[in-house]
C-alpha positions in Angstrom: 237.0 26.2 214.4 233.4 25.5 213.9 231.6 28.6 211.4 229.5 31.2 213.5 226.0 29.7 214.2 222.6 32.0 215.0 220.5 32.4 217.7 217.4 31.4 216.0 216.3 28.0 214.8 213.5 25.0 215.1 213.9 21.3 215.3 211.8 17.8 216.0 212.2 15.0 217.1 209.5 12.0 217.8 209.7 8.3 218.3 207.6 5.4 221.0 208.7 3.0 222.9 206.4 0.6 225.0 203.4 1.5 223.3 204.3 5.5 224.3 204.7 7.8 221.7 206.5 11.0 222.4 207.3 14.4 221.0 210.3 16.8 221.0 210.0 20.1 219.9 212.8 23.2 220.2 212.7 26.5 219.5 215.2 29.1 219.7 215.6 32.6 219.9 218.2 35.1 220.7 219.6 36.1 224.3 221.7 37.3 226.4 222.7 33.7 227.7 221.9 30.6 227.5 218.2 30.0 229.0 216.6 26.7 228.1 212.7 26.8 229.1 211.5 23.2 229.4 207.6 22.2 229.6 207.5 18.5 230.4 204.5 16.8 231.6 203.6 16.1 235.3 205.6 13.0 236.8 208.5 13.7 234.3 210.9 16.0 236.5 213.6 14.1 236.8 214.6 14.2 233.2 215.5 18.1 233.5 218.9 17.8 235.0 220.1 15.4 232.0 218.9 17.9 229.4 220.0 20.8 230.6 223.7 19.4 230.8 223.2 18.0 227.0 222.2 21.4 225.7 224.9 23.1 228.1 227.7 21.3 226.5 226.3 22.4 222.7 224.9 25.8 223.1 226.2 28.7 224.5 223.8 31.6 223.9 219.9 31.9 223.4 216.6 31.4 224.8 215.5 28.1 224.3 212.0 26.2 224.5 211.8 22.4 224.7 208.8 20.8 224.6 207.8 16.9 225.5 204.6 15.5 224.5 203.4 12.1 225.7 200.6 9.9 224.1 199.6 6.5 224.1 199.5 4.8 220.3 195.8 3.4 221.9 193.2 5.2 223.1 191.6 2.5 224.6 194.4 2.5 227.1 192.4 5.8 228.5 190.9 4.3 231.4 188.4 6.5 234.2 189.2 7.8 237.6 187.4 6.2 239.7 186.7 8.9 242.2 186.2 11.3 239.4 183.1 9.0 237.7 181.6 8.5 241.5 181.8 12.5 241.9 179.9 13.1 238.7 178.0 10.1 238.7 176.5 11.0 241.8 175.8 14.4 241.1 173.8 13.0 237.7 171.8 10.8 239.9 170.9 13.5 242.4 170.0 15.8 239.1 167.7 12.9 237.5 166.0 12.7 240.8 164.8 16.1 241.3 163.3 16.3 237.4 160.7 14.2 237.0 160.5 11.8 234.0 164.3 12.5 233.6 166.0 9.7 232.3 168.9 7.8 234.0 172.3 9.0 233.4 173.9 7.3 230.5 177.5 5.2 230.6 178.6 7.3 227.7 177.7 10.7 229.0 179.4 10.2 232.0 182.8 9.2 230.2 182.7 12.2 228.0 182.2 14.8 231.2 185.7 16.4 231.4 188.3 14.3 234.2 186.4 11.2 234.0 188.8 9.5 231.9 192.5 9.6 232.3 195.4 9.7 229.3 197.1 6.7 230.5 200.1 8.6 230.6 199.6 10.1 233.7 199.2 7.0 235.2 202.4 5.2 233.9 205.1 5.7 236.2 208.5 6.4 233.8 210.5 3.4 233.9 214.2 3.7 232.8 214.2 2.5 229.2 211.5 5.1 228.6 213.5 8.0 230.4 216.6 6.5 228.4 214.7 7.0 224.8 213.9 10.4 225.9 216.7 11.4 226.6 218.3 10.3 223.4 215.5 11.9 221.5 215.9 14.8 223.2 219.9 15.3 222.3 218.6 14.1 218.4 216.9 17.0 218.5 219.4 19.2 220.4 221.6 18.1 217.4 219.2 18.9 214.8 218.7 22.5 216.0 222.5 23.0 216.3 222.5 22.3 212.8 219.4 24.7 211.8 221.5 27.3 214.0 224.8 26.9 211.8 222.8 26.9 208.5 221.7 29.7 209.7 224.8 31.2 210.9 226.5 30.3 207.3 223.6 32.8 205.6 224.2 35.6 207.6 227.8 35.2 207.9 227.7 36.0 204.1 225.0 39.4 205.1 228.3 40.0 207.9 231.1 39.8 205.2 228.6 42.0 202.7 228.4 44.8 205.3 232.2 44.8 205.9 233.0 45.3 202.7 230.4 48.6 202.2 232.0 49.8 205.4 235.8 49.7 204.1 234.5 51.3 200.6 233.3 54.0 202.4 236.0 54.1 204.7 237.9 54.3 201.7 236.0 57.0 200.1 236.3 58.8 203.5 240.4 58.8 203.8 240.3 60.3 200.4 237.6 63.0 201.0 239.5 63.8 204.4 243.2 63.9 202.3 242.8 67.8 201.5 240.7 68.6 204.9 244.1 69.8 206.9 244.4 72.1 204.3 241.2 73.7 204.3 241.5 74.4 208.0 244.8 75.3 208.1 243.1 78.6 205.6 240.3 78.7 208.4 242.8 79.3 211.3 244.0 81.9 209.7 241.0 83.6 209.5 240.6 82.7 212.8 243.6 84.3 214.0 243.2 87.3 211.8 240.1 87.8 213.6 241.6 87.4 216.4 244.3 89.7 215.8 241.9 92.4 214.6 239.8 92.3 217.6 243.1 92.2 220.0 246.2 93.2 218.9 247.8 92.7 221.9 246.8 88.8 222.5 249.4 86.6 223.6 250.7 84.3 221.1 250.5 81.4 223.3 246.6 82.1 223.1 246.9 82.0 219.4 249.0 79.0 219.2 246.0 77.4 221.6 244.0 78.5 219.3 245.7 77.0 215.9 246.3 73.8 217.9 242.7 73.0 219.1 241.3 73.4 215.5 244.3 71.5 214.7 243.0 68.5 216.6 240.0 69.2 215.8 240.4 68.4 212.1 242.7 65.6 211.9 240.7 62.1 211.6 243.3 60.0 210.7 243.3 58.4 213.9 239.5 57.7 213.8 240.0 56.1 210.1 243.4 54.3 211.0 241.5 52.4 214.2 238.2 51.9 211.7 240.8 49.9 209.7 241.9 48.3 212.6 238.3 47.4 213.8 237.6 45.6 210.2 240.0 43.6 210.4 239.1 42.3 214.0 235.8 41.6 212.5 236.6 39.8 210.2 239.4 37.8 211.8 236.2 37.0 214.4 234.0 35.9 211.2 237.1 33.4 210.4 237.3 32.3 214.0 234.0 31.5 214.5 232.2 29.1 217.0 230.7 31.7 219.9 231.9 35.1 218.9 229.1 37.0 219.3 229.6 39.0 222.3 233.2 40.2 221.1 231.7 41.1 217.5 228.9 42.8 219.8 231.5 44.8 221.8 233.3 46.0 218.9 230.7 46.8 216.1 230.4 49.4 219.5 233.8 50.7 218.4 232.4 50.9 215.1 230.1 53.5 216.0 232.3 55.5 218.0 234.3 56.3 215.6 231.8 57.2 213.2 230.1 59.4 215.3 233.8 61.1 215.5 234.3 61.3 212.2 230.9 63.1 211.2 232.1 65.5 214.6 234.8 66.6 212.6 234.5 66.7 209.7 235.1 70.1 208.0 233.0 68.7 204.3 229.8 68.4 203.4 231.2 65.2 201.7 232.7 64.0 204.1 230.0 64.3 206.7 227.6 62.8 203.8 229.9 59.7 203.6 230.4 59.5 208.0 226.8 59.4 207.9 226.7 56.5 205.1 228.7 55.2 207.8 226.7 55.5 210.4 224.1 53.8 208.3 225.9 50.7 207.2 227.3 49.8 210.7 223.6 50.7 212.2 222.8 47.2 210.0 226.0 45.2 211.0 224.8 46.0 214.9 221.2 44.4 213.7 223.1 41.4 212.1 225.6 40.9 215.3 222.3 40.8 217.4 222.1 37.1 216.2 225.1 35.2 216.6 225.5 32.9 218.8 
């Protein structure tokens, strides 16, 4: 199994061909799926549907930008639109008419009015090697932000397996904070059913043994710590598994935090509430963490 990558990452790639050069540039961030964004210039449409099956078959999750940029190595392959430098040329003339001793317009002026002069890119129609080098430098940089992704994945796998291990210490420290809590209720239900007793001395003893067994259940959080247990070691079997785990480890940090919360709700210690809230805490930042896999 390939190691858990991240959401986020950067990569580059850039090369010519035919006197083109071009530019790739990626950037990812987390989401919910996988949603590439691509910004390719005019004319250049028909490479979409090959990049978005290259980046299909390598990423699963995250929002991803892709940017192409075009230039010619040559400027001097800029060359003016011809209906453009008519348009301004004879709005100049018109403008040098109605000043007097206004000078002509000048070549140079004219080419350096914005639209005069077109990036011969926009004229060249893409011929098949050129769409064939993109493409290629396109999945070089596909690659190249799959690996940023795992590098990044391997560094916060380690943050993951750091957090797991605070949350089974306190776990710990919890099971042994909760080993004399039965006992300490069982001395507040009878006080409760003294009370009880002392208020009604006629009341049912199936009311009272209602009584003894809702604050029975009430105290007993070995279930919540046996399925915390239970829940680590999910997590970390998905750590070893890898590849796209992300939404699984999402869905049970979830289980996390419900047992948590159930702990701290019945807890009968100021201890032991301390440590549910530590808890609390600790899977708070694994639920932050999980937010970035892939």
């Amino acid at each position: 199994m390939h190691p858990i990558a991240s959401m986020t990452g950067f990569a580059r790639a850039e090369g010519t061909l035919d006197g083109l050069g071009w530019v790739w540039e990626l950037r990812s961030v987390n989401g919910r799926g996988l949603d590439l964004r691509l910004r390719l210039p005019g004319g250049w449409d028909q490479l979409e549907p090959a990049l978005r099956d290259a980046a299909g078959k390598l990423l699963r999750r995250g929002n991803v930008n892709a940017t192409l940029t075009l230039k010619r190595e040559s400027e001097a392959e800029a060359a003016p639109d011809p209906a453009a430098l008519e348009r301004v040329l004879a709005l100049a003339l018109a403008l040098a008419g109605r000043i007097p001793g206004a000078p002509p317009p000048r070549a140079e002026g004219l080419l350096a009015l914005p639209g005069v002069l077109r990036a011969a890119t926009a004229e060249t129609a893409p011929t098949e090697p050129v769409l064939a080098a993109l493409r290629q430098g396109f999945e070089r940089a596909l690659a190249a932000l799959d690996a940023a992704r795992r590098a990044e994945g391997a560094r916060l796998a380690t943050v993951l397996r750091a957090l797991l291990d605070e949350i089974a210490a306190l776990r710990d420290a919890a099971v042994a904070e909760a080993a004399d809590q039965p006992a300490r209720q069982r001395a507040r239900m009878l006080e409760t059913v003294a009370g009880l007793l002392a208020e009604t001395p006629s009341l049912p003893e199936e009311r009272i043994a209602q009584e003894v067994a809702l604050l029975a259940a009430r105290s007993d959080v070995r279930e919540e710590l046996d399925r915390l247990a239970s829940h680590l070691d999910a997590a970390r079997a998905l750590l070893a598994e890898g590849a796209a785990v992300g939404r699984r480890f999402d869905f049970l940090v979830q289980e996390f935090n419900r047992e948590a919360n159930t702990l701290c709700s019945k807890s009968a210690s100021a201890a032991l509430t301390a440590t549910g809230l530590r808890l609390k805490a600790a899977i708070e930042q694994l639920r932050e963490q999980v937010q970035n896999i892939e």
